[in-house]
Backbone as ProteinMPNN parsed JSONL, in Angstrom:
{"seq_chain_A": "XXXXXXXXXXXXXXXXXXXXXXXXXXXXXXXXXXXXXXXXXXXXXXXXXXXXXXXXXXXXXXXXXXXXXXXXXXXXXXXXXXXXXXXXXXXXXXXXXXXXXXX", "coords_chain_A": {"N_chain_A": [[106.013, 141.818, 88.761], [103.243, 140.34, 87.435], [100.969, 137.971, 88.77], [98.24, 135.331, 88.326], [95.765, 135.676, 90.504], [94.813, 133.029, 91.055], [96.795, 131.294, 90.912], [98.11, 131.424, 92.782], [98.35, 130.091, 95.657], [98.884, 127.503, 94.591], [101.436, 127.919, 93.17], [102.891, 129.459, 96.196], [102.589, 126.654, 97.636], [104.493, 125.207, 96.133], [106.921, 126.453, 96.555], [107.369, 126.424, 99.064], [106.845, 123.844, 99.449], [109.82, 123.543, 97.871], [111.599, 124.888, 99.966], [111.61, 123.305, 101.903], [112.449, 121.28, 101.137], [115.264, 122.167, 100.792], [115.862, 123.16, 103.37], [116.052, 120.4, 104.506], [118.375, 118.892, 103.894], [120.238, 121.315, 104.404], [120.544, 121.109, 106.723], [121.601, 118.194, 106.615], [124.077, 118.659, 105.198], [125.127, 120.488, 106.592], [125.897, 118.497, 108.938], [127.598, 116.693, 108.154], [128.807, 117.208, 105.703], [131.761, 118.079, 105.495], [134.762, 116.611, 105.301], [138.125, 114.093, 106.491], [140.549, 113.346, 106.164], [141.428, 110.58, 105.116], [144.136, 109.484, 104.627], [147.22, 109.974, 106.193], [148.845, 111.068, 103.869], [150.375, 113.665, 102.419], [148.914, 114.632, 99.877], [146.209, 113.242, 100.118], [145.768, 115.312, 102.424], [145.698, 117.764, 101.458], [143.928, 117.739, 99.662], [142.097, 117.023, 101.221], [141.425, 120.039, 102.521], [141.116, 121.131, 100.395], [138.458, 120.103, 99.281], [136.637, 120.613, 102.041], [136.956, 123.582, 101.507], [135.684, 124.364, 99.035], [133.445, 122.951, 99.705], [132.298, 123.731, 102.256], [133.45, 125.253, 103.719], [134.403, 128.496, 102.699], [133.677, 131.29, 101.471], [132.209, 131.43, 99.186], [131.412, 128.883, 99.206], [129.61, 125.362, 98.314], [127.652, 124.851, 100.435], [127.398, 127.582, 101.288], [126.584, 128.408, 99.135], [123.602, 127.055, 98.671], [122.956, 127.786, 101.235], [122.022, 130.521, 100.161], [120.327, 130.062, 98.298], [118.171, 128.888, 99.957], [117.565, 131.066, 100.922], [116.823, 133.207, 98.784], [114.275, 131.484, 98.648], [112.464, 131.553, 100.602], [111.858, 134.072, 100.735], [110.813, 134.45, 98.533], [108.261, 132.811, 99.371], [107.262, 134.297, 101.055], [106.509, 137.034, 99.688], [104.431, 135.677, 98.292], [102.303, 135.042, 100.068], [102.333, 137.56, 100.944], [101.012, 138.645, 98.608], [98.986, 137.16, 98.292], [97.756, 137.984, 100.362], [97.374, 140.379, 99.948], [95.36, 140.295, 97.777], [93.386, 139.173, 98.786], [92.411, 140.866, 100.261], [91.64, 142.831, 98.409], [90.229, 141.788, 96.822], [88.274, 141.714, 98.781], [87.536, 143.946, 99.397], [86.512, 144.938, 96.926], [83.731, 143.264, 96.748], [82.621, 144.461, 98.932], [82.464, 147.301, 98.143], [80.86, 146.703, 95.592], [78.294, 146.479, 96.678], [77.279, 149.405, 97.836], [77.928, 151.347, 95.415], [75.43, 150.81, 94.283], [71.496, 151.267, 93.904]], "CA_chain_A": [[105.52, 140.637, 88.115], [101.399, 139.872, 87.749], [100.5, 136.403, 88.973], [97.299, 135.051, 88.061], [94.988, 135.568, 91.757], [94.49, 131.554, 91.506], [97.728, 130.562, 90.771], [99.2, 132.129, 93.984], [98.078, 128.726, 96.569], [99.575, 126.715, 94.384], [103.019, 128.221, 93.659], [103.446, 129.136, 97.278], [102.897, 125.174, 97.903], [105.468, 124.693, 95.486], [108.182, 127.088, 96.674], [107.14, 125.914, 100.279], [107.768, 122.773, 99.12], [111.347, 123.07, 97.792], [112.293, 125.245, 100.876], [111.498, 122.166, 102.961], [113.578, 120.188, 100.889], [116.557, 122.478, 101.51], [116.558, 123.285, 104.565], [116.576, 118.87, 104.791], [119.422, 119.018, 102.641], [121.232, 122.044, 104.722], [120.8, 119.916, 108.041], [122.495, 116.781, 106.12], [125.385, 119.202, 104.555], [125.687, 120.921, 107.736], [126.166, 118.217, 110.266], [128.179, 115.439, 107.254], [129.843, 117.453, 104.37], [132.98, 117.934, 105.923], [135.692, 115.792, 105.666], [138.777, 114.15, 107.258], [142.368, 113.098, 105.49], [141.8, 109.0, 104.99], [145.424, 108.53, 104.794], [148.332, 111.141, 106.413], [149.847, 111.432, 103.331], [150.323, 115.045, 101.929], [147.935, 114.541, 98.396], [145.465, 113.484, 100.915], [145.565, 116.331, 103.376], [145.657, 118.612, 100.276], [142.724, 117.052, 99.034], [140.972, 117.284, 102.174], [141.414, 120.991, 102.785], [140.207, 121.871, 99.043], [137.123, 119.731, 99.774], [136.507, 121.323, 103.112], [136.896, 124.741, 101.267], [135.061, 124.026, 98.412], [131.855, 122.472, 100.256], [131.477, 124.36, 103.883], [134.453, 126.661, 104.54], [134.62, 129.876, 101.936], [132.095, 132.527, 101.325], [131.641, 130.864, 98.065], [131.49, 127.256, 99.463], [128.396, 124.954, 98.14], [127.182, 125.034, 101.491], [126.891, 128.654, 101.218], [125.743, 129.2, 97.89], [122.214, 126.361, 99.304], [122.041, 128.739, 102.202], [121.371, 132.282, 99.527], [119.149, 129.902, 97.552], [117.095, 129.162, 101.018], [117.015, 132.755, 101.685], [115.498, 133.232, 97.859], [113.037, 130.454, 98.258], [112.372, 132.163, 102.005], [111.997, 135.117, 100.236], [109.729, 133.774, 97.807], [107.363, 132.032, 99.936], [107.201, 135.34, 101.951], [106.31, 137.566, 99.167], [103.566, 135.062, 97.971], [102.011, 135.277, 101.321], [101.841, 139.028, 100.692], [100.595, 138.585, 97.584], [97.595, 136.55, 98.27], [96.754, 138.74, 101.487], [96.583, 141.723, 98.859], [94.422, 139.776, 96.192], [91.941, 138.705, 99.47], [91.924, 142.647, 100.597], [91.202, 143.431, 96.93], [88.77, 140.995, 96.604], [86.82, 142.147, 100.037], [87.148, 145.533, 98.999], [85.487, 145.412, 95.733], [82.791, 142.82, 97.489], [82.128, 145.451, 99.599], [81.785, 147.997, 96.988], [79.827, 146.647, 94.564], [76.829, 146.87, 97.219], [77.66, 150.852, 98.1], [77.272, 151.852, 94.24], [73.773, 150.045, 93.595], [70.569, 152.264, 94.274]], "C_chain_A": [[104.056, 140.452, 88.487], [101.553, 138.452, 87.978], [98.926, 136.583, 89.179], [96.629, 134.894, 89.971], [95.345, 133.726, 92.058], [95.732, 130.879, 91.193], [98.462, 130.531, 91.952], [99.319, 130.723, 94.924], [98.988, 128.061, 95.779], [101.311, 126.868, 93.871], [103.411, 128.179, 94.831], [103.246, 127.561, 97.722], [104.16, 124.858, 97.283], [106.631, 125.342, 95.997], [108.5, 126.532, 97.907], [107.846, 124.45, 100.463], [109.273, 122.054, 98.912], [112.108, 123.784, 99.036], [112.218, 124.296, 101.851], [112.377, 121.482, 102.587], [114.982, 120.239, 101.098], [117.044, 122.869, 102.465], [116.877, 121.533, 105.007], [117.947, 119.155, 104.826], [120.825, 119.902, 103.504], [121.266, 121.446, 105.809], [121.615, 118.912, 107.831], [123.602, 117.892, 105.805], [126.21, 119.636, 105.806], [126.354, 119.548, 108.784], [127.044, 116.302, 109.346], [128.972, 115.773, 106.182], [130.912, 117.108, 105.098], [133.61, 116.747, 106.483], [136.633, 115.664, 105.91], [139.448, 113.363, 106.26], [141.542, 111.463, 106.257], [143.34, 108.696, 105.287], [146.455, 110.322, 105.473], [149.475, 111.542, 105.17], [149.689, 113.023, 102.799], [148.983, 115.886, 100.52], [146.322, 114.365, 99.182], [144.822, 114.23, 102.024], [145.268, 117.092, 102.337], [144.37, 118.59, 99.972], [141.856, 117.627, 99.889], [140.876, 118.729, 102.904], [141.15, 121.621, 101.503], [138.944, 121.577, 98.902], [136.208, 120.197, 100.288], [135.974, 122.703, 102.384], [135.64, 125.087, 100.27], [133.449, 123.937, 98.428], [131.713, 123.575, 101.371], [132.116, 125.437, 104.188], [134.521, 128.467, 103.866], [133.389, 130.296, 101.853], [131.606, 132.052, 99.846], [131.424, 129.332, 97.527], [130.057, 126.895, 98.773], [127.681, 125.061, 99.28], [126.5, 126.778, 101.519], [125.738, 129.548, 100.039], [124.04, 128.198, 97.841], [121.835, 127.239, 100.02], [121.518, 130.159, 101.269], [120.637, 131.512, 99.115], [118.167, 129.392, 98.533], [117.023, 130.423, 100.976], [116.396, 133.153, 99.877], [114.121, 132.268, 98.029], [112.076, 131.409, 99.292], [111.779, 133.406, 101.568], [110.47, 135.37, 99.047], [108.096, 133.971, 97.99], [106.593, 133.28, 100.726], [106.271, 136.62, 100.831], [104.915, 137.184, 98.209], [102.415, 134.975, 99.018], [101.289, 136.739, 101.373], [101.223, 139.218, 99.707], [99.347, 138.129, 97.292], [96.519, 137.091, 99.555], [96.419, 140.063, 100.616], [95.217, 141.484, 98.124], [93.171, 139.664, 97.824], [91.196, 139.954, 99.953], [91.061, 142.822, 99.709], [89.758, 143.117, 96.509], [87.504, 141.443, 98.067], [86.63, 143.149, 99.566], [85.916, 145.898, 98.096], [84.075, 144.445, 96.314], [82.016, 143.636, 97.867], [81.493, 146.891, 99.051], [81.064, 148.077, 96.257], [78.491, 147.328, 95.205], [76.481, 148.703, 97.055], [77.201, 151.455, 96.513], [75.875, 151.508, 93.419], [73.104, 151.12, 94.763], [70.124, 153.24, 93.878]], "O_chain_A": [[103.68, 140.413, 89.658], [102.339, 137.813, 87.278], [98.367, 137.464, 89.831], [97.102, 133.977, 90.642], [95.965, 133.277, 93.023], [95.628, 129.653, 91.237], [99.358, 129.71, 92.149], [100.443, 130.22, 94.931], [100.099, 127.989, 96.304], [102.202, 126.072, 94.168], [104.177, 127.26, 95.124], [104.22, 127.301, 98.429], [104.948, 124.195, 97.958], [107.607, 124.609, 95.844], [109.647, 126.127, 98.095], [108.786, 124.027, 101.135], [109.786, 121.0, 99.287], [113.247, 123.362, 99.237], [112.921, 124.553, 102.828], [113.173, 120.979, 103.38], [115.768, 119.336, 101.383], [118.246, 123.013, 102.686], [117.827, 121.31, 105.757], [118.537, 119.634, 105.794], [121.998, 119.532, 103.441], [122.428, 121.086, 105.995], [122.401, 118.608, 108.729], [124.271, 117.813, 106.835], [127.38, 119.376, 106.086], [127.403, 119.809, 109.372], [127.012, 115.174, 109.839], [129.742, 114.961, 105.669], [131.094, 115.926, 105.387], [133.356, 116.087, 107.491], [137.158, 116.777, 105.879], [138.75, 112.693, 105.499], [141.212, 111.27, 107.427], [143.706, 107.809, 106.058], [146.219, 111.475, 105.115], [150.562, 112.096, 105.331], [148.54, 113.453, 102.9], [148.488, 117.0, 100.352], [145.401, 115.143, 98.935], [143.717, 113.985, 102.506], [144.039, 117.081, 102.282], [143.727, 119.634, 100.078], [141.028, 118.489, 99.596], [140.23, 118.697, 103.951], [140.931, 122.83, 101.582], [138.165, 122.433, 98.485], [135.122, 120.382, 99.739], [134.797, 123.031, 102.54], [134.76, 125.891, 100.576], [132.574, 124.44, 97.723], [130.786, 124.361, 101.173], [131.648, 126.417, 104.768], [134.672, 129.451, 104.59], [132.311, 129.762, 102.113], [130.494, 132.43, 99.478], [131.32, 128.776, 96.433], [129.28, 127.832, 98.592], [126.631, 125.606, 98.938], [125.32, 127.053, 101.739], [124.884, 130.433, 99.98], [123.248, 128.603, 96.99], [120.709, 127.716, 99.885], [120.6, 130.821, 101.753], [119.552, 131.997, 99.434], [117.046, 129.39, 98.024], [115.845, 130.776, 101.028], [115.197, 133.426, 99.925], [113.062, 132.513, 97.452], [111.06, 131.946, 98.851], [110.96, 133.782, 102.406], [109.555, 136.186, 98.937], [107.203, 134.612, 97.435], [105.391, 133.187, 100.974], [105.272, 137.089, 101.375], [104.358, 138.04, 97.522], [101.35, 134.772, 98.434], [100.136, 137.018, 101.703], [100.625, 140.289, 99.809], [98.665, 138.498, 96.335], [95.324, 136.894, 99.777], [95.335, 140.646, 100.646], [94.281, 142.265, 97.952], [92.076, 140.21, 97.684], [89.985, 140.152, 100.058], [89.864, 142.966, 99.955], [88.749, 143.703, 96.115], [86.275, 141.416, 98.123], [85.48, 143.422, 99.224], [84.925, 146.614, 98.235], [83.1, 145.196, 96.277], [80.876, 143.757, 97.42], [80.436, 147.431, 99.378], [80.471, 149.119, 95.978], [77.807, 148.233, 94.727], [75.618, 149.166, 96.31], [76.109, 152.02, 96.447], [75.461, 151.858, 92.314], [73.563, 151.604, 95.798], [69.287, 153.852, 94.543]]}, "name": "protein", "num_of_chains": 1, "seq": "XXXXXXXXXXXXXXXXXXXXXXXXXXXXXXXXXXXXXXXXXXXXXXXXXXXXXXXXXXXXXXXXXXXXXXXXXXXXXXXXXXXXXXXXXXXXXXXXXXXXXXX"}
């Protein structure tokens, strides 16, 4: 994928941005999703072990499927990073060049 040199700062702000918001987000899920049977009756235990499963417990819990979309954002943010230390190389390089071919 090409990204425009000057667009790069301000995407990575933006990706930066929403990875802040979910790791919030995975701190609140982590340490409050999970819940506990209101009443001992059976519909209510039921309940509260499809919940459980649902949100925090399975490999395909919501909880889990926030943590792969941190590790894209993570991923992201990381690759944008690399992306704008290339373009500043690129840009010294040819800087540096221009002079070298005059004379």
């Amino acid at each position: 994928m090409k990204v425009d040199p000057d667009a790069v700062p301000g995407l990575r702000s933006a990706f930066a941005d929403a990875l802040d918001r979910v790791d919030r987000q995975l701190e609140l899920a982590e340490a409050e999703l999970r819940v506990t049977s209101w009443a001992k009756d059976p519909v209510s235990q039921g309940a509260t072990v499809l919940f459980n499963d649902r949100s925090v417990e399975s490999d395909r819990s919501a909880l889990d499927t926030l943590r792969a979309y941190r590790a894209q954002l993570d991923a992201a943010v990381q690759n944008l990073d690399k992306t704008a230390q290339q373009y500043a190389k690129t840009d010294g390089d040819n800087v540096h060049g221009v002079g070298k071919n005059e004379g």
